[in-house]
TISEGU-987595 format. One record per residue (C-alpha): chain; x negated, y, z. Coordinates in Angstrom, 3 decimals. Layout:
! TISEGU-987595
chain/east/north/up
A/X/Y/Z $
...
This chain:
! TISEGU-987595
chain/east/north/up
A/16.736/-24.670/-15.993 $
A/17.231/-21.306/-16.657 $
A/19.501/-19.970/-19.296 $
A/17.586/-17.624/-21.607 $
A/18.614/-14.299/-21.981 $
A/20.926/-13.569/-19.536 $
A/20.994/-9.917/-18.976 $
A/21.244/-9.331/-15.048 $
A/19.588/-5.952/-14.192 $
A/19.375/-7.072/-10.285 $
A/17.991/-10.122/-8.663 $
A/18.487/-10.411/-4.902 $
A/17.938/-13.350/-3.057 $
A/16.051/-11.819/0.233 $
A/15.806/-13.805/3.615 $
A/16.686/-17.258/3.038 $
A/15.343/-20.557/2.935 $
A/14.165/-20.703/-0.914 $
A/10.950/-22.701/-1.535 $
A/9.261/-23.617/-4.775 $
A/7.675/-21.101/-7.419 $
A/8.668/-18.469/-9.142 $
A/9.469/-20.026/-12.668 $
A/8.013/-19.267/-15.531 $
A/10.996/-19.049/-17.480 $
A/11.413/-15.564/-15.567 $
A/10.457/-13.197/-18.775 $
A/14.147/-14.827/-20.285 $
A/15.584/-12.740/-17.622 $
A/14.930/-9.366/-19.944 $
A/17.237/-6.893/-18.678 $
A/15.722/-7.118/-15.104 $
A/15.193/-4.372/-13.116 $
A/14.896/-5.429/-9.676 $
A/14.016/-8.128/-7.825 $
A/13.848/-9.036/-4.502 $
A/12.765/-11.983/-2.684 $
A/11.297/-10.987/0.180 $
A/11.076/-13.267/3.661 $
A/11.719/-16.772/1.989 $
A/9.361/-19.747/1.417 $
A/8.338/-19.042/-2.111 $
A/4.522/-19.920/-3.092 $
A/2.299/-20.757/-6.018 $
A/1.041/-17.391/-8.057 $
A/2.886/-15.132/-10.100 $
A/3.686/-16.529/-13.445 $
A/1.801/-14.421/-16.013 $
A/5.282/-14.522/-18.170 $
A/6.644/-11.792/-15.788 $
A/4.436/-8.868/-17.250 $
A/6.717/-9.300/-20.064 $
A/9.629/-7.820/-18.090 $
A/9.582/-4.352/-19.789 $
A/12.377/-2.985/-17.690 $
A/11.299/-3.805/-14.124 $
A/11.188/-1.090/-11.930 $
A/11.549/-2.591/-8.898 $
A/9.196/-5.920/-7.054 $
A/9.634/-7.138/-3.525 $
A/8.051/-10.675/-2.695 $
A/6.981/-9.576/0.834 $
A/6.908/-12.512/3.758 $
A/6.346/-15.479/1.354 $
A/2.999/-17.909/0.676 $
A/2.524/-16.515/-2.271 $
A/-1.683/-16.898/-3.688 $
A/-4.232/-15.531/-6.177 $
A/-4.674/-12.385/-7.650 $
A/-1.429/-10.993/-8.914 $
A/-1.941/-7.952/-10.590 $
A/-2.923/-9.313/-14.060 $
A/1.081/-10.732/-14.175 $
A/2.927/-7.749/-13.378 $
A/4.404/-4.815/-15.564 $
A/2.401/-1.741/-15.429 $
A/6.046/-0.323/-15.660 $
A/6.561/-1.410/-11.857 $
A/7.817/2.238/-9.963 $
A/7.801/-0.113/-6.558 $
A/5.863/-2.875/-5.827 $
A/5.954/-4.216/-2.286 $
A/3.473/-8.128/-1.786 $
A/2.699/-7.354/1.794 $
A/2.231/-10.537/4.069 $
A/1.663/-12.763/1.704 $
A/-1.952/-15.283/0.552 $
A/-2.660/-12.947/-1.975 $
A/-6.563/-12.674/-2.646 $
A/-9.203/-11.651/-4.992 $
A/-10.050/-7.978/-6.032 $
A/-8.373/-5.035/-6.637 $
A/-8.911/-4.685/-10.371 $
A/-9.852/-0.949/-12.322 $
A/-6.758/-1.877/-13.835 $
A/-4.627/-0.636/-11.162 $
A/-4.431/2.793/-12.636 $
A/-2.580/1.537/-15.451 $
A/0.394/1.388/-13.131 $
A/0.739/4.891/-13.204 $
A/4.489/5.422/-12.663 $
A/4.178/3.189/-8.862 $
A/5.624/5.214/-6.265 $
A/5.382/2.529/-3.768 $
A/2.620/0.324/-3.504 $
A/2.386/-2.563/-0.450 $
A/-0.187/-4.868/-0.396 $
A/-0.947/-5.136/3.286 $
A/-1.649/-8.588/5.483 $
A/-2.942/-10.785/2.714 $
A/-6.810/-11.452/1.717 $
A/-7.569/-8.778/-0.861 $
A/-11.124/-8.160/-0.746 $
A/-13.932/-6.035/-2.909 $
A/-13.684/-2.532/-2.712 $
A/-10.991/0.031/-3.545 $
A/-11.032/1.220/-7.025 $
A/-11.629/4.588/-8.237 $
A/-8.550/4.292/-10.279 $
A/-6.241/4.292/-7.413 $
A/-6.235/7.701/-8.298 $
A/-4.588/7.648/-11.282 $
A/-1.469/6.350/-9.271 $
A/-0.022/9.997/-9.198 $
A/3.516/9.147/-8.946 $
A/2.556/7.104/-5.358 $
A/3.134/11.203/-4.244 $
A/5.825/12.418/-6.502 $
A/9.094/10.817/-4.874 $
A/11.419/13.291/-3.213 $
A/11.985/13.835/0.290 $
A/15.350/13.160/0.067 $
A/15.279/9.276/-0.312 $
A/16.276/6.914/2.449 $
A/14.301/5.734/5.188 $
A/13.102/2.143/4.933 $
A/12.111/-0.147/7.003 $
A/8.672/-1.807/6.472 $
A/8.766/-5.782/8.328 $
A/6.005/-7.775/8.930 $
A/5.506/-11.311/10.545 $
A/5.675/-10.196/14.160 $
A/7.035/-6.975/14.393 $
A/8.249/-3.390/12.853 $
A/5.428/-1.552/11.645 $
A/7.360/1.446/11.206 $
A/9.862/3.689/9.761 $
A/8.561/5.879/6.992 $
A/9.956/7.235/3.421 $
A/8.119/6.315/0.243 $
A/5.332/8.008/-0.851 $
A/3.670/5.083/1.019 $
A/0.077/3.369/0.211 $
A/-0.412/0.043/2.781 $
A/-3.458/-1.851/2.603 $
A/-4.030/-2.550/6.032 $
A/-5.131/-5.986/7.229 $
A/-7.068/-7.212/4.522 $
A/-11.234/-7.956/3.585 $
A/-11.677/-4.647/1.433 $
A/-14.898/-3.572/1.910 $
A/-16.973/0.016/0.324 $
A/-16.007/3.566/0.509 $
A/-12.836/5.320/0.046 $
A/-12.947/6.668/-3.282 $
A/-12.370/10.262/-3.165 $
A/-9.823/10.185/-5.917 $
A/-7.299/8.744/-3.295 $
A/-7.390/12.147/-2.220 $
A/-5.785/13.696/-5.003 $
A/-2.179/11.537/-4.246 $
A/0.261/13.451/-3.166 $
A/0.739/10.285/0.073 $
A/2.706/10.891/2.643 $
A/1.275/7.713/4.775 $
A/-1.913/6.373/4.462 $
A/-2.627/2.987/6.178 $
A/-5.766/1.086/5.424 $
A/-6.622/-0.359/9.074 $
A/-8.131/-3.689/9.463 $
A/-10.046/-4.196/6.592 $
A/-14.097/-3.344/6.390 $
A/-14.249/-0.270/4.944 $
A/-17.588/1.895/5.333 $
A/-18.600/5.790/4.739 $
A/-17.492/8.437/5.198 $
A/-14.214/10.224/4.837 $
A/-14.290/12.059/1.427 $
A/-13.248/15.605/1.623 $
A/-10.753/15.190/-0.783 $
A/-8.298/13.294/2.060 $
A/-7.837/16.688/3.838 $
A/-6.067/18.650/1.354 $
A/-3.116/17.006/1.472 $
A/-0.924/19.102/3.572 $
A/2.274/16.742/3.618 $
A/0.275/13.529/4.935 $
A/2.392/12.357/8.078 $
A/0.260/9.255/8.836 $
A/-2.980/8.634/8.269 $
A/-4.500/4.808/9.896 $
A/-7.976/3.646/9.369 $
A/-8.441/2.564/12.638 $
A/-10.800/-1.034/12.789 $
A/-13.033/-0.742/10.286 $
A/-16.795/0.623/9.759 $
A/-16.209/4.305/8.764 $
A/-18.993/6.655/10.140 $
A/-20.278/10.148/9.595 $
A/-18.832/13.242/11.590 $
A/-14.850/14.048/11.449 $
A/-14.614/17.025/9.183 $
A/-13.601/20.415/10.869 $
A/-10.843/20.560/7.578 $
A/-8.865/17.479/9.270 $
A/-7.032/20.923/10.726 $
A/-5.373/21.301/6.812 $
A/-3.162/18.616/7.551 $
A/-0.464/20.261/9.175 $
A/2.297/18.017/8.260 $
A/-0.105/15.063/10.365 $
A/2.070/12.872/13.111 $
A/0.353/9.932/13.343 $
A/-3.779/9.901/13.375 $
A/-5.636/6.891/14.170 $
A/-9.251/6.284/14.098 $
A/-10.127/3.936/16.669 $
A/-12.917/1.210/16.310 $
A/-15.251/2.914/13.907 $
A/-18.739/4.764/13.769 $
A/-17.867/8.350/14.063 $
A/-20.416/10.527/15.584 $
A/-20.235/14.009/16.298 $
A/-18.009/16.382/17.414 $
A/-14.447/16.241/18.243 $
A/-12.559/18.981/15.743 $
A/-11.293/21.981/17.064 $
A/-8.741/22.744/14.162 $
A/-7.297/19.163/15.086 $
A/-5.994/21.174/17.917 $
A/-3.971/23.253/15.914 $
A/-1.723/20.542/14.066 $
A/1.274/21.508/15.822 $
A/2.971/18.263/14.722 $
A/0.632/15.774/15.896 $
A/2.148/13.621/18.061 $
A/-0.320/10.173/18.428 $
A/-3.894/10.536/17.760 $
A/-6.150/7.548/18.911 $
A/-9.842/7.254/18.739 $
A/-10.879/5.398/21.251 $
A/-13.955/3.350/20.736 $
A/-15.828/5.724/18.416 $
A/-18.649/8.456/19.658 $
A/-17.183/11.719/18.735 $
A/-17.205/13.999/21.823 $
């Protein structure tokens, strides 16, 4: 049992063996600002107590079995919230732009479906984070995905399905990946504005339409991958002149 009111700020109990749910006794904990779990056995869903922890800035329950829809039992006070690799499933609600101070949101490898939400782009602060923070290093299951700073927006390997909504544009995102889901359309115009985007992924899904000659604005580009989608057209010469661009793959689409 959990003693009530016991005023840790920092919770970490990261790759071990723990099993069992979180408890819903959690909101007792009130002075909690992080907590990390990540890479244990933990399952069950997210008690709906936690969204009473008014001070959490920080969530990482990556690499567990956890299930359902958790966004309805979270803070909207979260600035990082990492759930990657997890049974998570169910829609991602309009109310995701009441989290408007997350700088970091992971929600990659788990069964999110539906489609992405205009009012992912009211999560302004997902672009705000200075350069100067540490690098991190982003784990999955089987391997190292890679080594990026924050400003970071995974959805990758899930069922989301629809357009992007051109308000994802207006973030301030340094990496982009949304591979591996079922996403269809077009690219909105929006996405090439963003000067400091360093990687961009939508490879594997059902995106079509021709490859904007703007893609060229995105100077800071190092990483572009497109492969496995409908593109048609022509290849753009101003991608040419991203002097930074260092893997672009597009095999498997029909852009000459």
């Amino acid at each position: 049992m959990l003693t009530p009111y016991l005023f840790f700020c920092t919770v970490t109990l990261d790759q071990n063996n723990l099993n069992g749910q979180i408890p819903p006794e959690i909101q007792t904990f009130v002075s909690l600002e992080k907590v990390t779990l990540f890479n244990n056995k933990l399952l069950g869903m997210i008690p709906s107590t936690m969204n009473k922890l008014s001070r959490l800035d920080a969530l990482d329950l990556e690499q567990n079995e956890f299930s359902g829809n958790p966004f309805s039992s979270l803070p909207s006070n979260l600035r990082t919230l990492r759930l990657s690799a997890n049974q998570f499933d169910g829609e991602i609600p309009a109310s995701i732009g009441d989290f408007g101070l997350l700088e970091e949101l992971w929600i990659a490898e788990n069964s999110f479906r539906g489609t992405i939400p205009a009012e992912i782009g009211d999560l302004r602060a997902l672009g705000t984070k200075s350069n100067l923070h540490s690098i991190e290093c982003v784990i999955t299951y089987t391997h190292i995905v890679a080594l990026v700073t924050s400003e970071s927006l995974f959805i990758y390997s899930n069922s989301i399905e629809g357009v992007l909504p051109a308000q994802m544009g207006l973030l301030r995102l340094r990496q982009l990946q949304a591979q591996s889901n079922r996403l269809e359309g077009q690219i909105p115009e929006d996405f090439w504005v963003n000067r400091g985007m360093k990687i961009l992924r939508l490879e594997n899904n059902n995106l079509n339409g021709k490859l904007s000659s703007n893609v060229g604005n995105l100077q800071g580009l190092e990483d572009f991958r497109l492969t496995n989608n409908k593109f048609t057209g022509e290849l753009p010469t101003s991608l040419f002149n991203i002097q930074n661009l260092r893997e672009c793959l597009m095999a498997g689409v029909s852009i000459e």
